[in-house]
C-alpha positions, 0 to 999 in steps of 0.5 A, a space after each residue: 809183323 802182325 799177321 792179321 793187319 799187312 803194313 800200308 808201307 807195302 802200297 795195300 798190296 797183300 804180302 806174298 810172305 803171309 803164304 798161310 794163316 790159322 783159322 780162329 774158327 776151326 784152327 786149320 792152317 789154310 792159304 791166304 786165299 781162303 781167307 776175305 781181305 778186308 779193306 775198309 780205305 782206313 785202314 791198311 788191308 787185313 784177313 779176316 780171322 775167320 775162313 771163308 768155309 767158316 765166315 759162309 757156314 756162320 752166315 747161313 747158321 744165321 739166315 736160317 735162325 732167322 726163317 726158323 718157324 717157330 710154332 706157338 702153343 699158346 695161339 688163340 684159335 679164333 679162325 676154324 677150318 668151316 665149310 659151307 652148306 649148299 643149297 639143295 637146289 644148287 647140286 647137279 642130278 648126275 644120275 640124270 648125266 652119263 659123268 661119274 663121280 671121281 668119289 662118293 662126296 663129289 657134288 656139282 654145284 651151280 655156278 650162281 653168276 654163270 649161265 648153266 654152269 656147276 663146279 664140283 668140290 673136286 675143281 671139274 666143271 660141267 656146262 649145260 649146252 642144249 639140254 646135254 651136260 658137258 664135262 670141260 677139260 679145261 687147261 692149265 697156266 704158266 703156273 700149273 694152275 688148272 683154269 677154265 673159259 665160262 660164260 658170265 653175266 656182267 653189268 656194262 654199260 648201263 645193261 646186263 650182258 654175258 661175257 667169256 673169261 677165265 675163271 681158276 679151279 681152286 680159286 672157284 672151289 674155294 668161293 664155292 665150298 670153303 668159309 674164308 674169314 678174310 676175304 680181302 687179305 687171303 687170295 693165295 690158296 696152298 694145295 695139300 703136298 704143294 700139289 697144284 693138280 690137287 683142287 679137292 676142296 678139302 685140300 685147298 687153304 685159303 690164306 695170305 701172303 705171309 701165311 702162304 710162304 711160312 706154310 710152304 717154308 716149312 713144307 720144303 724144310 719139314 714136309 710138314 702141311 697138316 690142318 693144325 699146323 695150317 690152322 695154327 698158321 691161320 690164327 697165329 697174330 704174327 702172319 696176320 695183316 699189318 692192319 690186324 687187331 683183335 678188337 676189331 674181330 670181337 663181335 660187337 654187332 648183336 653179338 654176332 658180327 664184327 667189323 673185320 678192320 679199324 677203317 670203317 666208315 660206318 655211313 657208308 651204304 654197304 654199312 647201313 645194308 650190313 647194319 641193317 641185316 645184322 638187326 634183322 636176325 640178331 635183335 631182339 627188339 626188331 623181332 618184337 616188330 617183325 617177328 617174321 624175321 625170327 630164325 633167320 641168320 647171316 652166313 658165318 663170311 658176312 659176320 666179317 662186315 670187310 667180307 660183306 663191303 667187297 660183295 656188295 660193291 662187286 655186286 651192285 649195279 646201276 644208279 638207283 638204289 637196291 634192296 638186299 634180297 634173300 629169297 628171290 633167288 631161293 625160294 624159303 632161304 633164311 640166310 643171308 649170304 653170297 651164294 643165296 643173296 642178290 640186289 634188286 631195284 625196289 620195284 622188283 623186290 615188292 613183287 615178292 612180299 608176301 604180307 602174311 602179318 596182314 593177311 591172316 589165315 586166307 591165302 595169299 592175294 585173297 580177301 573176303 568179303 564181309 557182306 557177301 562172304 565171298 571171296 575176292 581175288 585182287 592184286 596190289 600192283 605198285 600200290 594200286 589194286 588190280 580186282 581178279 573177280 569174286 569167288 565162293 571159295 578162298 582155293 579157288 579165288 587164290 589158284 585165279 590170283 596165282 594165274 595172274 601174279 605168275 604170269 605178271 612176275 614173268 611180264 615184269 622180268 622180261 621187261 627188265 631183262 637187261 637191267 637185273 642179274 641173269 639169275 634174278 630175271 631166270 628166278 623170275 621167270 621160273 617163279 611158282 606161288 603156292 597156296 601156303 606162301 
């Protein structure tokens, strides 16, 4: 009798005389029981040739051929490790507080969504409580994830209202210091050594799913979470989203921005506004027009129109049009960007033009006069002027017209105190007009 095959004359039941079998794999003559019984109900019942020692290593042989990483040479490195510059304005004084730096780099940057709030490139946050800065603990979730409760200002309701919620140290850290190519995909961030205690921004990665579990993959099995094998990871068109292509990174808008994704609806409003900023400070021909808008530049994220669609819709607000900003909130920025940009309604937006191409040499909101030779101070209010008074001088004609636009920009943000940002209406009401404007 075959002793791989037992006869169907025994009722498929397993014959007790079959005490020991050789195993095809490692030649050991073992029990019966070592070895899977096969029964297909075709077929009478049979041992496989191979024991079960030898059948499991085989497999596990080949589960991890299957999760080997193999590491690609020949990736294209599109996507660099960048991070953000700050806003001076933005950095917390802390020679002016009594909390030390954890190290010499730490800085606390300002939170632009929240009321009086900075997070520091290490993941600790101060708040401002009545003129005292605050060091926050914070707590840490199920996951060991450190996470701290804040104040943020939210539209609901047809107003502009503050509302506590949590907000997650490495994922603020990230928004705050670190330029993430694709911000819609990379919501998992890998901490340097799997530490999740760790949220020092240089050790934080921005990435997507895949990307995040072939790094850690090979950060149990090799130990191995260094920045170009990350890098590597990052750029390597195997981890990327189904929806990846290379054309759509190539950079077709002024030969600077791209489209970040082949489902693009270019009529959209959130295309027209990134259409619009692109050609501000890229073209040519639309510097020819406004050459104002010379040496202004958009933020490397915002190249990424996907980047620039999921900010706009977060941000905007309310059912009447709004203007994209970048200088309400900075006085003098040249670039567009999540951290210097805001949406306003129009009306707020025209009190902030300077219309230095018309003006000439005088000052702003200051005319002469031709028959007399004087000066006169006016201000264009929606399109109708306002006559401040005539003067002998130009300084003195414009410090009358800063008085009254200062105090009209206050007017007017207390006014729409609830139907613009926080920020916009704390920029407004903080507002200084110099003579150089």
């Amino acid at each position: 009798m075959n002793d791989n095959r037992i006869s169907s004359k025994q009722n498929n039941e397993v014959s007790h005389n079959l005490e020991t079998k050789i195993c095809n794999k490692c030649g050991r003559a073992l029990p019966t029981n070592s070895f899977r019984l096969m029964d297909n109900k075709v077929s009478a019942p049979y041992y496989l040739g191979q024991c079960k020692e030898c059948e499991y290593k085989s497999q596990r042989k080949y589960i991890e051929s299957k999760q080997q990483i193999k590491i690609n040479d020949n990736v294209e490195i599109l996507i660099h490790r960048k991070y953000k510059e700050i806003k001076p304005e933005r950095i917390l004084d802390l020679s002016a507080t009594k909390i030390l730096p954890l190290g010499t780099d730490e800085q606390f940057v300002k939170l632009m969504d929240y009321k009086d709030y900075w997070i520091s490139n290490y993941g600790r946050m101060i708040r401002r409580v009545n003129g005292q800065t605050v060091l926050l603990t914070g707590s840490y979730d199920k996951y060991g994830v450190l996470r701290y409760t804040a104040t943020k200002n939210n539209f609901y309701n047809g107003k502009w209202n503050d509302k506590s919620e949590n907000i997650y140290a490495p994922k603020v850290v990230v928004e705050t210091f670190i330029v993430n190519s694709d911000i819609e995909n990379n919501i998992y961030i890998w901490h340097g050594g799997f530490n999740k205690e760790d949220n020092y921004f240089r050790n934080l990665y921005p990435l997507n799913q895949e990307q995040y579990r072939i790094v850690k993959q090979n950060f149990m099995k090799n130990g191995d979470d260094s920045e170009a094998f990350i890098v590597n990871v990052m750029n390597d068109i195997r981890y990327k989203p189904d929806n990846w292509s290379k054309p759509e990174q190539t950079p077709t808008m002024c030969g600077v921005g791209y489209w970040g994704s082949d489902d693009v609806d270019c009529k959209s409003e959130s295309y027209i506004k990134w259409h619009d900023m692109m050609n501000r400070c890229y073209n040519d021909k639309f510097h020819e027009r406004q050459p104002q808008y010379k040496g202004h530049a958009v933020g490397e994220e915002w190249h990424n129109y996907c980047n620039f669609k999921i900010w706009y819709e977060k941000n905007k607000y309310g059912i009447e049009s709004l203007d994209l900003d970048k200088d309400i909130l900075f006085k003098g920025n040249t670039i567009y960007s999540s951290e210097t940009c805001c949406l306003v309604p129009h009306f707020i937006n025209t009190l902030f033009l300077s219309c230095k191409k018309n003006r000439g040499d005088l000052p702003l909101g200051v005319h002469r006069d031709k028959e007399s030779g004087k000066y006169r101070a006016e201000l264009n209010c929606f399109g109708k002027v306002i006559k401040l008074g005539t003067f002998n001088d130009s300084v003195a004609a414009f410090e009358k017209y800063k008085e009254y636009k200062e105090k009209f920009i206050k007017d007017m943000a207390e006014r729409s105190k609830d139907k613009i940002p926080y920020k916009v209406y704390r920029a407004m009401m903080e507002w200084k007009i110099e003579i150089d404007d």
